[in-house]
N, C-alpha and C positions, 0 to 999 in steps of 0.2 A: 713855520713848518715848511717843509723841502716838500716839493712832487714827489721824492722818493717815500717819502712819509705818506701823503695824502694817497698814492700809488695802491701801497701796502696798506694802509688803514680800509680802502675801500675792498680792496682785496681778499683782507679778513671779512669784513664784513659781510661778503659774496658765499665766502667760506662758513661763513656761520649758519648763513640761511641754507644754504646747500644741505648742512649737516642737519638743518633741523627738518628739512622737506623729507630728505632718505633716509630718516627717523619715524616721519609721521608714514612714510608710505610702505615702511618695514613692521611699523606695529599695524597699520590697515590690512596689511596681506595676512599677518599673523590671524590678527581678528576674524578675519573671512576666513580664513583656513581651519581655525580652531570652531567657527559656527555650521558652517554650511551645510554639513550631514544634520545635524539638529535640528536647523530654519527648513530644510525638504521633510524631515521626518514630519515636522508641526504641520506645516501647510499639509503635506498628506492625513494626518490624523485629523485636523479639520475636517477636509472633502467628507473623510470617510464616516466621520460623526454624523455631519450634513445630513447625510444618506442613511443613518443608522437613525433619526430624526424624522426623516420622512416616513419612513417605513413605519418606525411606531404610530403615526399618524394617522399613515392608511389602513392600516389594520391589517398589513400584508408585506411580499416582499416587492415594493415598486422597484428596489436596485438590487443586486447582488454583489460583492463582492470577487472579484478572481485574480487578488492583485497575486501574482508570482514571488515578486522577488522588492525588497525595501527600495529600490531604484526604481521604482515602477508603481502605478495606481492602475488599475481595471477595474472598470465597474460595467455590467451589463443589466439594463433596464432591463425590466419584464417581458417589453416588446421586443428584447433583442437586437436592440442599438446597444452600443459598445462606448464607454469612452473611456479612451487610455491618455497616460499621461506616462510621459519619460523622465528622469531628474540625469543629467550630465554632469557628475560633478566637475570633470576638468574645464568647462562652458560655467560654472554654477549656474545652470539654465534649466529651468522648467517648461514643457512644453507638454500643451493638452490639445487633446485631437480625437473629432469626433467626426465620420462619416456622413451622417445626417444631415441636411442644410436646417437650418444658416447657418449652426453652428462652423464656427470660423475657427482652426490655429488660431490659438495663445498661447506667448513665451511669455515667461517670465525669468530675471536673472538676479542674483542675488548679488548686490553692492556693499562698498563704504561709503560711508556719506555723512555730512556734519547733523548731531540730530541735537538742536538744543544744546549747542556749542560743544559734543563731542564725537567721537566717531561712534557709529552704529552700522550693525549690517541690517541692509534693507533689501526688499525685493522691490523690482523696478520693471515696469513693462518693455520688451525688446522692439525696438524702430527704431525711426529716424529722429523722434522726439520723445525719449522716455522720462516715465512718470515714477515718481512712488508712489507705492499702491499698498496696502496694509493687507496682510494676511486677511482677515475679517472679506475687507474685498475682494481679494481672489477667490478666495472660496465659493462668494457669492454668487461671484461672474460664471466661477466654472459651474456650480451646482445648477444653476438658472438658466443659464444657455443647454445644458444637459438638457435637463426637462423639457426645453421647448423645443429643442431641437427634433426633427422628422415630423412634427405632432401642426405646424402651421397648416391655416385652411386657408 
């Protein structure tokens, strides 16, 4: 075999993989573009289950609803602490925020990522070292830190 050969064969080869990466990252966008409104819609229907949960619990209304508009969660406790949440589709980033200490800003963004050898879209905490975090979790984090939120002695 000639270098022109050896040249060319690895060249294809580079060629092939190329073709298969901006395949895989043409159907990943797709995927994420075709899920995203959906995976914010869930994560919001969660919260607001949560909260519909508690309520029946307490035998009253400990939260209330005032979400505006499907890009957006509002919730106000009884005591009238607030916590909003934004969904950014062009970010796929969720981010909740509440007033009250400790409660802290949390983002969360919605990825591709290999799930059990195929692509899935996941939600992933936003830093400097992000995590996947399951819907179930998030909810958790948020409904929890909500509650405790203003209320420490």
């Amino acid at each position: 075999m000639s270098w022109e050969d050896e040249e060319l064969a690895e060249y294809e080869e580079r060629q092939v993989a190329a073709s298969q990466r901006n395949a895989f990252s043409a159907k990943t966008i797709s995927l994420l573009e075709q899920r995203h409104v959906q995976d914010w819609h869930a994560l919001r229907t969660d919260v607001l289950d949560r909260f519909h949960i508690i309520n029946e619990k307490a035998l009253r209304d400990v939260t209330t609803s005032l979400t505006p508009r499907p890009s957006e969660l509002w919730i106000r406790r009884e005591d009238g602490v607030d916590l909003r949440a934004r969904y950014v589709g062009e970010t796929k980033t969720a981010t909740f925020s509440c007033e009250a200490p400790p409660f802290v800003e949390i983002s969360f963004e919605l990825a591709v990522r290999p799930v059990n050898g195929s692509a899935a879209v996941v939600w992933r905490t936003v830093g400097a070292r992000p995590e996947t975090v399951s819907r179930d979790e998030i909810t958790k984090e948020v409904v929890s830190s909500f509650l405790r939120a203003g209320t420490m002695l």
